[in-house]
C-alpha positions in Angstrom: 109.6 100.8 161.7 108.9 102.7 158.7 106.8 101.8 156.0 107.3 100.7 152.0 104.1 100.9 149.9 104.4 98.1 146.6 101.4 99.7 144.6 100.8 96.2 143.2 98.0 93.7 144.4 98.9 91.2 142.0 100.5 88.4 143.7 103.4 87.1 140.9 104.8 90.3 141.5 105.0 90.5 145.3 106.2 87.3 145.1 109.2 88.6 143.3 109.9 91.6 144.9 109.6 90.9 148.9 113.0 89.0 148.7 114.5 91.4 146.6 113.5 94.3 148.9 115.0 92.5 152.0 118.0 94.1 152.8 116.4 97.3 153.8 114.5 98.1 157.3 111.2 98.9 156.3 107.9 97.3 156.8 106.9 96.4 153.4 102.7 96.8 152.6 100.7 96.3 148.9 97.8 97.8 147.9 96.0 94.8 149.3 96.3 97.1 152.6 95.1 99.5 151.3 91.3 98.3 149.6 90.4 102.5 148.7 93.2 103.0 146.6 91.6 101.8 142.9 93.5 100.3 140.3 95.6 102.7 137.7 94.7 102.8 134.5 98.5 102.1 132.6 97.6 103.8 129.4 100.7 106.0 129.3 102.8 104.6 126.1 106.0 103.9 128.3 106.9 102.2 130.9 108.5 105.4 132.6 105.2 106.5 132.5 102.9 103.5 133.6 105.2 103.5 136.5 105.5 107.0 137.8 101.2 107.0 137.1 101.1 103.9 139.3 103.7 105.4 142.3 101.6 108.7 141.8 98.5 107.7 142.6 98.6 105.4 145.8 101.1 107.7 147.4 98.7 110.4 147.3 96.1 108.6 149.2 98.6 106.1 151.2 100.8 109.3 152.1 103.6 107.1 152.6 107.1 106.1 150.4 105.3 104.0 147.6 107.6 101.8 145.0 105.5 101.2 141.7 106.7 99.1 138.3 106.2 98.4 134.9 107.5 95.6 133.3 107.3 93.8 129.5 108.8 91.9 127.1 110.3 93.8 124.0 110.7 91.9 120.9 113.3 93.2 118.6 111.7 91.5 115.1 107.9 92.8 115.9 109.6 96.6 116.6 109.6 95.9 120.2 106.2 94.3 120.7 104.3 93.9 123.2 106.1 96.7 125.5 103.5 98.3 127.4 101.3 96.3 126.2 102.4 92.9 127.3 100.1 92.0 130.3 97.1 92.5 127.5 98.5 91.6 124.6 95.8 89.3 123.7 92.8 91.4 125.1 92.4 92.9 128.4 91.1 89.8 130.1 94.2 88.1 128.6 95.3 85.4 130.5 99.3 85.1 130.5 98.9 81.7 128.1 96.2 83.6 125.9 99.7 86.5 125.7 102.4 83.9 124.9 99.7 82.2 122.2 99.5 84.8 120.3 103.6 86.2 120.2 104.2 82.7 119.3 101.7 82.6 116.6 103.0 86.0 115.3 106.6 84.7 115.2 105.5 81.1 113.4 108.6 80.4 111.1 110.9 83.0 112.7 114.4 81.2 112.3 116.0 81.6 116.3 118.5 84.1 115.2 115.7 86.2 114.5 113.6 85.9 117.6 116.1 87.7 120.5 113.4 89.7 123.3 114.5 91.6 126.3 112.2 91.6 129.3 112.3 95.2 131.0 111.3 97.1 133.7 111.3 100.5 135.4 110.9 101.2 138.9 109.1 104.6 140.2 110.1 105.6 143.8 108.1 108.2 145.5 109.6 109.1 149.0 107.6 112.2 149.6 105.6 115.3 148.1 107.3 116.8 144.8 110.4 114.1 144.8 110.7 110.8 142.5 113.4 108.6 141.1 113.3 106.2 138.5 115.3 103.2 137.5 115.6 100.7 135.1 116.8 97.3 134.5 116.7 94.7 131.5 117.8 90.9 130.9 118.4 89.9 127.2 117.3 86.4 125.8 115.2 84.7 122.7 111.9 84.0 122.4 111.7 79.7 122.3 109.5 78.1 119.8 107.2 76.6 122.0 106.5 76.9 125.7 109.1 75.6 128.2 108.6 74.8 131.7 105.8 75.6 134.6 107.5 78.1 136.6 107.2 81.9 137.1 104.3 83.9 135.2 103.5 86.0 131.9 106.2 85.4 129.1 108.6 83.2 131.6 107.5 79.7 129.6 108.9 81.1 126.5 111.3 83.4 127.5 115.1 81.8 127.2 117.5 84.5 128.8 121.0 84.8 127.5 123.5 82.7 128.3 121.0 79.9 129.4 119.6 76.5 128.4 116.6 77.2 130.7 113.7 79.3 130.2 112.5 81.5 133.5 109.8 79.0 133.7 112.4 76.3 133.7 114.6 77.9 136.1 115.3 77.6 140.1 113.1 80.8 141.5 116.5 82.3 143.7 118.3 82.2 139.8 115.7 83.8 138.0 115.6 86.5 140.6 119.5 87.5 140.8 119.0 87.7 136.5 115.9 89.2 135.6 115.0 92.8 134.5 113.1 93.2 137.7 115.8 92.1 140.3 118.1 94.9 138.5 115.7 97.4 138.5 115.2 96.9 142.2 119.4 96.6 142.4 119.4 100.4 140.9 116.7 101.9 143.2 117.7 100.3 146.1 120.5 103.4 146.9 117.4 105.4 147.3 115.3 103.1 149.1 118.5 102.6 151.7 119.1 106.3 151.9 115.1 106.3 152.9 115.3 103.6 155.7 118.3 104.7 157.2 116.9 108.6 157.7 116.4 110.0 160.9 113.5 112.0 159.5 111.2 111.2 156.7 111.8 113.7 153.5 
């Protein structure tokens, strides 16, 4: 069977992504497979680039197809803080409460028209030397007043997507993953990922 590299060891997101990756025939591995491959330093300044960085570097020492993302919240009112900054918003040991503690604190008195967010992320797909594709996918929502529920991770307690009276934390895990930014950006790579499992020879 041929094989997917994640280049993620952190477990929310595998979580995520293995049932959203599914429905194609490929043994899926993370970088937990792979201890020599070090962690990437994101300090590109978009997501784009965090990603590709990420894809980049573990496919050059895994040599196989390697998927990589990077994913954050964008508020509109604080010109689209935290973006690429959202898993260390509050410091680089931040943990995801220290992150939703301080957005909160920096939209105190924020009337809820004000406060709509988008979380986003972009996929970077590496299925051989020289080749990438990227994709992209986003779910629109408000950022609640205080935190709501003890489900998913990061900015899911206070993160109330559009159209719904549940925040991600508050929400059944199978709903969450049909709606949010990752599951699309996964649903807009996932041509290229097919076209790679169904090949008769690796690009």
């Amino acid at each position: 069977m041929k094989q997917l590299l994640l280049a993620t060891r952190n477990k929310d997101k595998i979580d995520e992504l293995l049932p959203l990756l599914a429905g194609i025939d490929m043994e899926v591995l993370t970088l937990s497979d792979f201890p020599q491959i070090s962690e990437t330093v994101e300090d590109a300044d978009s997501f784009e680039g965090n990603a590709l960085k990420k894809a980049r570097e573990a496919f050059v020492i895994a040599r196989i197809p390697t998927l990589a993302d990077d994913s954050g919240l964008e508020v509109h009112y604080l010109n689209r803080e935290p973006g690429v900054y959202s898993s260390r918003y509050a410091g680089p040991n931040a943990r995801y409460a220290d992150n939703c503690k301080k957005l909160l604190e920096k939209l105190r008195g924020v009337p809820p028209r004000r406060r709509a967010a988008q979380f986003r992320c972009v996929v970077a797909f590496i299925p051989g030397d020289g080749v990438h594709h990227l994709a992209e996918g986003t779910c629109p929502g408000v950022i609640t007043e205080s935190p709501r529920g003890n489900g998913g991770f990061g900015y899911d307690p206070i993160f109330l997507p559009t159209g719904y009276r549940a925040t991600f934390a508050e929400m059944d895990f199978t709903l969450k993953n049909t709606l949010s930014h990752r599951a699309k950006a996964i649903q807009n790579i996932m041509p290229a990922l097919r076209r790679l499992s169904e090949a008769t020879i690796l690009p």
